[in-house]
Every structure is written in structure tokens, then in C-alpha cells.
N, CA, C and O of each residue as an XYZ file, in Angstrom:
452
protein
N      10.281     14.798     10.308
C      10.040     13.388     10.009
C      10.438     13.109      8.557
O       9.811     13.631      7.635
N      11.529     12.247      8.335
C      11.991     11.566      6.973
C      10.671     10.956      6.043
O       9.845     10.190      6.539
N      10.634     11.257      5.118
C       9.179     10.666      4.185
C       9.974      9.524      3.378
O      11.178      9.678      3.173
N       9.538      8.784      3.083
C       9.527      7.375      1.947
C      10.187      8.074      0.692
O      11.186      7.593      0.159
N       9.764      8.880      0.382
C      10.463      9.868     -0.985
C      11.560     10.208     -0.170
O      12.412      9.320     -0.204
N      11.772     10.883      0.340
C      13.309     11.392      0.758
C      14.766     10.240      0.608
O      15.920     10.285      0.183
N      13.829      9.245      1.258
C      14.700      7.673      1.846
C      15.126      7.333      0.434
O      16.311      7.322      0.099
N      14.077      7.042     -0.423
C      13.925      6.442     -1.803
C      14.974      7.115     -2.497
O      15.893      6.470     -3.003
N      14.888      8.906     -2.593
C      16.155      9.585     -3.544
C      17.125      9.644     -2.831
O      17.813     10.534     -3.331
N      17.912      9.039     -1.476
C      18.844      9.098     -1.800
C      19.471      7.516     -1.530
O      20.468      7.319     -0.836
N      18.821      6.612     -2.099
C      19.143      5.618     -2.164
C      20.036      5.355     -3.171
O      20.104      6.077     -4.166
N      20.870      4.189     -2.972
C      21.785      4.350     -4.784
C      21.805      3.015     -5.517
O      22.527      2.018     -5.516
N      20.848      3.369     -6.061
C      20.522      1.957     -7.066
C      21.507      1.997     -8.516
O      21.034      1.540     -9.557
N      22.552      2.432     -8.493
C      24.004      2.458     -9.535
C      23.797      1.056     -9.824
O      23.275      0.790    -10.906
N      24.071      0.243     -9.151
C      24.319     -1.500     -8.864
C      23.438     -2.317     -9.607
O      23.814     -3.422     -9.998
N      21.854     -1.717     -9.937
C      20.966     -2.872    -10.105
C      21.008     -2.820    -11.488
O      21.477     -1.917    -12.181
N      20.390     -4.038    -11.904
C      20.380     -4.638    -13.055
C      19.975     -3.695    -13.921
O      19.038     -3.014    -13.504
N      20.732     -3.209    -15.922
C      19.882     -2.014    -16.334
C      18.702     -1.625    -16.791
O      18.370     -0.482    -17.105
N      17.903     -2.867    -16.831
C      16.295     -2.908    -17.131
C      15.409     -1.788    -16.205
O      14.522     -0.941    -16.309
N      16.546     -2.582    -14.984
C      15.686     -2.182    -13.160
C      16.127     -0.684    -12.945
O      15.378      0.281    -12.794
N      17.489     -0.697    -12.962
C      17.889      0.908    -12.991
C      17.211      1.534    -13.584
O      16.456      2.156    -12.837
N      17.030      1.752    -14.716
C      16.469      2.788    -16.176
C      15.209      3.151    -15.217
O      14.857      4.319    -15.052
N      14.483      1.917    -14.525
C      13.131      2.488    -14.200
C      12.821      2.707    -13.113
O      11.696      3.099    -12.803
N      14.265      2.387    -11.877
C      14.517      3.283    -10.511
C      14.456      4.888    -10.888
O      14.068      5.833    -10.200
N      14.945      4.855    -12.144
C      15.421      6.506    -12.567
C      14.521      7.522    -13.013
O      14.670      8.744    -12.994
N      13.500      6.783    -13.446
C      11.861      7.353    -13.485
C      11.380      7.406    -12.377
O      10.811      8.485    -12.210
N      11.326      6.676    -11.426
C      10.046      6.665    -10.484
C      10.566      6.890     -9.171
O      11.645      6.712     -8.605
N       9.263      7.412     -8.830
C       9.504      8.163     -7.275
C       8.406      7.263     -6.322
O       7.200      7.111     -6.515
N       9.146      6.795     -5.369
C       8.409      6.068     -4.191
C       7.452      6.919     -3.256
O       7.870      7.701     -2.402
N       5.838      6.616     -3.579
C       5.292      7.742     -2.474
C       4.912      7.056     -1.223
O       4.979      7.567     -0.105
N       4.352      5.394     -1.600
C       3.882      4.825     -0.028
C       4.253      3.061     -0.402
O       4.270      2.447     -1.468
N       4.502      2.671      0.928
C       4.393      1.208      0.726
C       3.434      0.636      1.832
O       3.305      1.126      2.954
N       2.694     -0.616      1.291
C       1.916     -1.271      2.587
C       2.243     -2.883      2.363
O       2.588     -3.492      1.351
N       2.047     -3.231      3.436
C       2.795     -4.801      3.826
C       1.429     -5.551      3.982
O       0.715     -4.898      4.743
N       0.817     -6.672      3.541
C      -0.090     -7.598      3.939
C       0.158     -9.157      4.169
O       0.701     -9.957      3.407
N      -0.320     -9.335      5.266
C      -0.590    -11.162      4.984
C      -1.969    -11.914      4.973
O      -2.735    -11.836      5.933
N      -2.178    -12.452      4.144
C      -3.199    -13.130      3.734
C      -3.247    -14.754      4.205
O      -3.259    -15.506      3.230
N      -3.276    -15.427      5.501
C      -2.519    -16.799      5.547
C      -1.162    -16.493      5.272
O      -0.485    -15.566      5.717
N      -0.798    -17.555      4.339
C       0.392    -17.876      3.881
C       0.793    -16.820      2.847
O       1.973    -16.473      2.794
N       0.005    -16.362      2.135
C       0.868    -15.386      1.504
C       0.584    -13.570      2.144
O      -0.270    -12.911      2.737
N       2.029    -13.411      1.495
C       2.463    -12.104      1.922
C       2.576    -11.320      0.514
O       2.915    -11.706     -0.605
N       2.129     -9.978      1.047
C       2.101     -8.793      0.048
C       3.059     -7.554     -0.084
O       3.305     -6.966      0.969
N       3.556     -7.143     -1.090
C       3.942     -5.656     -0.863
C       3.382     -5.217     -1.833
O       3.385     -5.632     -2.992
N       2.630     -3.922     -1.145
C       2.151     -2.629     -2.444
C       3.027     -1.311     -2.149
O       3.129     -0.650     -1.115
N       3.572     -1.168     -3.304
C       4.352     -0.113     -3.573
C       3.721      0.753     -4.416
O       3.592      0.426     -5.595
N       3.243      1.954     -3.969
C       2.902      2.872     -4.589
C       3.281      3.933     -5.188
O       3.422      4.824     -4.351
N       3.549      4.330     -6.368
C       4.470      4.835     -6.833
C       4.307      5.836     -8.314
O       3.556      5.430     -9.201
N       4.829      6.739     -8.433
C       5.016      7.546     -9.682
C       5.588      7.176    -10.950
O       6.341      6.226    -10.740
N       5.576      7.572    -12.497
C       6.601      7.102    -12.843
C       6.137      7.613    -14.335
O       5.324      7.037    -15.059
N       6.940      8.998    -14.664
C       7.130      9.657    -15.760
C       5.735     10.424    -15.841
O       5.192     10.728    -16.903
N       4.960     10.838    -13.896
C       4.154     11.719    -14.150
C       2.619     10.912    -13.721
O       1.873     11.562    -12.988
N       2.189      9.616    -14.139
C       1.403      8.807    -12.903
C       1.941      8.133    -12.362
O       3.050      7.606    -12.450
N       0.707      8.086    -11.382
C       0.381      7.179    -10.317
C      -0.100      5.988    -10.408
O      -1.279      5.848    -10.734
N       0.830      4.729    -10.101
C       0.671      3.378    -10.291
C       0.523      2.651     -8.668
O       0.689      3.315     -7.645
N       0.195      1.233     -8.672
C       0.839      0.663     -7.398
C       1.214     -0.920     -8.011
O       0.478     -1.702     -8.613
N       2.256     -1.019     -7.718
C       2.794     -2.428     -8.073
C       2.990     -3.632     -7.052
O       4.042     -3.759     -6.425
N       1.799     -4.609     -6.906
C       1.370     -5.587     -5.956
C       2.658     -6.562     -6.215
O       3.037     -6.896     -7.337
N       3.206     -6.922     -5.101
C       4.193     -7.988     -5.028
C       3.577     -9.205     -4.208
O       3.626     -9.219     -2.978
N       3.006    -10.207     -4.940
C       2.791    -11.251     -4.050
C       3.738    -12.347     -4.068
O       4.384    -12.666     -5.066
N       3.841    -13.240     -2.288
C       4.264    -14.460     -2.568
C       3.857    -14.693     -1.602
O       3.318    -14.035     -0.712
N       4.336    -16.583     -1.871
C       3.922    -17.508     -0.874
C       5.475    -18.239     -1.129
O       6.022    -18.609     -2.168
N       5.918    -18.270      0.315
C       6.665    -19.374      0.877
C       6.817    -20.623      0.815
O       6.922    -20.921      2.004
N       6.931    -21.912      0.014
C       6.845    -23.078      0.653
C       8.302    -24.581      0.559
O       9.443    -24.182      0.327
N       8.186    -25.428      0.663
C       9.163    -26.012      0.728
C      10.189    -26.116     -0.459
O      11.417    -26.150     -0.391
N       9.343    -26.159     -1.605
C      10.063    -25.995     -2.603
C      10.671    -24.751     -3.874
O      11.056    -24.739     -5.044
N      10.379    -23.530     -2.401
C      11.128    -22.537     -2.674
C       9.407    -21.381     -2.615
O       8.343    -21.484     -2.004
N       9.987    -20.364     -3.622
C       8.715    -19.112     -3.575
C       8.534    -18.934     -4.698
O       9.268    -19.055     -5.678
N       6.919    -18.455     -4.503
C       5.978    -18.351     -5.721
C       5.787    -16.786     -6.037
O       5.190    -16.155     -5.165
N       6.043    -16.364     -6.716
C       5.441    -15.013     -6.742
C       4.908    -14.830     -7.778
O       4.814    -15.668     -8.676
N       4.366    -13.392     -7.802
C       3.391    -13.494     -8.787
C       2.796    -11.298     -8.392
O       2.991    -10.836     -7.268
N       2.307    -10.620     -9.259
C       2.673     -9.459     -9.272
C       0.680     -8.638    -10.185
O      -0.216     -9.029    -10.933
N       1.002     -7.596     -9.516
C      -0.465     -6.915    -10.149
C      -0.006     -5.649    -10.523
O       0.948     -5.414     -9.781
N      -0.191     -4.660    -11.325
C       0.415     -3.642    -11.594
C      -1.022     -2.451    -11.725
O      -1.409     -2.088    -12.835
N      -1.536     -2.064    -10.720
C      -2.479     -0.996    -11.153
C      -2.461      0.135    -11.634
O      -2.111      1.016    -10.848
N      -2.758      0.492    -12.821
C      -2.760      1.602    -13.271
C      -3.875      2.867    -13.017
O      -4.935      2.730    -12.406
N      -3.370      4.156    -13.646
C      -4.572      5.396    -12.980
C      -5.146      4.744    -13.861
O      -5.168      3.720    -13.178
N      -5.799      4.331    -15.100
C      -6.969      4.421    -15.621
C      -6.973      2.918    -16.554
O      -5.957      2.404    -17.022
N      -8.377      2.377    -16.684
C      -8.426      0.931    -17.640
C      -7.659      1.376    -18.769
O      -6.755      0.592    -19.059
N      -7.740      2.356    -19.466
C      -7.034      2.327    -20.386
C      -5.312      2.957    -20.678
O      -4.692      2.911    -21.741
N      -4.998      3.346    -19.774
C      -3.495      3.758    -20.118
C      -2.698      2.292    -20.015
O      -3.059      1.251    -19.466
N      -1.299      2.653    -20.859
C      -0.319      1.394    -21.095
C       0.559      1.162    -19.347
O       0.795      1.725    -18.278
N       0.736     -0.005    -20.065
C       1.790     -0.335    -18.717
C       3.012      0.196    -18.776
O       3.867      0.020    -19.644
N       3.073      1.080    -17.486
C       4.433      1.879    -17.983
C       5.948      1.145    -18.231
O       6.885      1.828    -18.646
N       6.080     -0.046    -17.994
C       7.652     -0.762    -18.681
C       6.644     -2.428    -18.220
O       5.836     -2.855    -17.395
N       7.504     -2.888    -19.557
C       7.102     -4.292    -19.180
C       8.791     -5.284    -19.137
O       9.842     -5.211    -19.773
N       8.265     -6.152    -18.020
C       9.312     -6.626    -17.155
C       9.229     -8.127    -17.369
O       8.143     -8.278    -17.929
N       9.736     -9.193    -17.239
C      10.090    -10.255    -16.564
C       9.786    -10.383    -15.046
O      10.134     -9.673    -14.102
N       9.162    -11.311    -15.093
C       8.858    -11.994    -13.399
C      10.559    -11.756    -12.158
O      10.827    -11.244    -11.071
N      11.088    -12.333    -12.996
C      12.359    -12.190    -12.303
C      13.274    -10.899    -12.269
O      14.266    -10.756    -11.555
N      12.779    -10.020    -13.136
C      13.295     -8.531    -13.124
C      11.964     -7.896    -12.257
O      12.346     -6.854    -11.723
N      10.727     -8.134    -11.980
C       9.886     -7.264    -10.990
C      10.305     -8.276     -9.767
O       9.685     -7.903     -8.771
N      10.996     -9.239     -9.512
C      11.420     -9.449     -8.362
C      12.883     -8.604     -7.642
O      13.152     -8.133     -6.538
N      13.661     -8.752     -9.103
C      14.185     -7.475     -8.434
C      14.107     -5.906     -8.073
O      14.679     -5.414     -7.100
N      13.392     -5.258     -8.908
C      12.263     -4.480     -8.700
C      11.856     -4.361     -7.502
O      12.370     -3.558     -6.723
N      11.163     -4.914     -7.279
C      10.431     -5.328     -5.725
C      11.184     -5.087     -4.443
O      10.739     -4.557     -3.425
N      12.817     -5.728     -4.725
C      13.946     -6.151     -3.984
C      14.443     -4.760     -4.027
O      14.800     -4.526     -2.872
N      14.682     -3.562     -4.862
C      15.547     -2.475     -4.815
C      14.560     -1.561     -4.065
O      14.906     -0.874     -3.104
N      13.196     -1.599     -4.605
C      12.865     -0.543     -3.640
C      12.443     -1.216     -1.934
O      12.318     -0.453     -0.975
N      12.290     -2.548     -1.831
C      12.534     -2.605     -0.387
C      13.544     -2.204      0.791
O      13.597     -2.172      2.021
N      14.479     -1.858     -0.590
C      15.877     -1.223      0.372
C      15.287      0.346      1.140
O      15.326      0.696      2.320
N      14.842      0.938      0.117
C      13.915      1.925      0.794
C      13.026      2.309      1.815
O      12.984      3.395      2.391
N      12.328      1.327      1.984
C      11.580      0.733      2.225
C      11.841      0.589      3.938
O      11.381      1.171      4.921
N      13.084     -0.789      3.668
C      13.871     -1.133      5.034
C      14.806      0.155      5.552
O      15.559     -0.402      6.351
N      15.126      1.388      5.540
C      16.003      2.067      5.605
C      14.516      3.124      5.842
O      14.427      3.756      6.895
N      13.666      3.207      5.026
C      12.551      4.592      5.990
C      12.333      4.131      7.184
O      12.315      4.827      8.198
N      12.105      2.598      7.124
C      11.515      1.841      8.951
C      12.860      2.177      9.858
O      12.640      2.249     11.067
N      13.874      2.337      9.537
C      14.994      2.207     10.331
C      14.692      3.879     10.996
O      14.765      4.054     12.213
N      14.323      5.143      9.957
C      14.223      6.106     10.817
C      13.005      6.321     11.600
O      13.088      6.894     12.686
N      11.622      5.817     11.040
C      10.995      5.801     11.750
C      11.032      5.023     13.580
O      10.347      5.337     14.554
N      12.068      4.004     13.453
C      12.068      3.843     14.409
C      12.786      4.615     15.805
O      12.576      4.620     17.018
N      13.872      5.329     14.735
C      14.473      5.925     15.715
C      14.191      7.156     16.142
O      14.870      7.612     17.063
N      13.274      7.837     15.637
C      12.339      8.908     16.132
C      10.860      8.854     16.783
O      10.049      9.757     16.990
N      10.812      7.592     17.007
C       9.472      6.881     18.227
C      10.060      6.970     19.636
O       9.406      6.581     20.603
């Protein structure tokens, strides 16, 4: 069975923006979970990165005049730093590179059901 880490390293994030790259290049994907709340939808990406363990909440909501998002970054402990600080629109892409992962582990999981 293919793991989320496997999918994740050999993904090729060459392409993404170099803020986003630099910190594809640190971190290792261990789990993702999908929520909906009503109208808004979640991704938690759980993840490594230069040695902890973080999870980086992707929220949005859908509506006519486009999407809202908005982001939580948990760290192992109240007091350690945030490991890179980003722009809203760079943790959207963020968000967007490792869903490629993401979409590509579901693809094998499906085909080994």
C-alpha cells in the first residue's frame, strides 16, 4: 500500500512559486483530512518540517463573489516559532501543491480497493 509520504516525495514541485518551493523542500507530508462544516470546507495537512510536527488548517467558504479563505497553523508546542511565514495567497498555494499529493495518493488508493 502507497503511503501519503511516498506520493508526496515523488511529486515535482520544480514549478511552484520560490517562497512555496523552498518549503515543499523541507517538509514531508504525513496525513491529510478533509472536513465540511455547512458551507465551509477544510483541509488539514499534517505535516513535518525541519524535524516537527505541525498541521496547517486550510479553510474556505465558497460564495458568489468568489472564496474566502482563511488558514490555522498548529504548532507542537505554545511556544515554538512559526516555521515560515507566508502570505494568504502563497498558503493558498501551499495548500494547492500539496493537494496534488494529496489527489494522486486517492488515485492509488482507489485502485487497490
Amino acid at each position: 500500500m502507497t503511503t501519503l509520504l511516498e506520493v508526496y516525495n515523488q511529486t515535482d514541485y520544480s514549478n511552484s512559486r520560490p517562497a512555496v518551493r523552498d518549503i515543499l523542500e523541507d517538509l514531508q507530508l504525513l496525513n491529510f483530512k478533509r472536513d465540511r462544516d455547512g458551507k465551509i470546507q477544510s483541509f488539514h495537512f499534517h505535516f513535518s518540517y525541519k524535524g516537527k510536527e505541525y498541521t496547517l488548517q486550510h479553510y474556505f467558504l465558497f460564495h458568489w463573489q468568489g472564496i474566502d479563505n482563511w488558514f490555522k497553523l498548529k504548532k507542537p508546542s505554545f511556544f515554538s516559532l512559526l516555521p515560515f511565514q507566508l502570505k494568504d495567497d502563497d498558503l493558498c498555494k501551499l495548500s494547492e501543491e500539496l493537494m496534488r499529493a494529496v489527489n494522486k495518493w486517492n488515485q492509488t488508493q482507489h485502485k487497490i480497493s
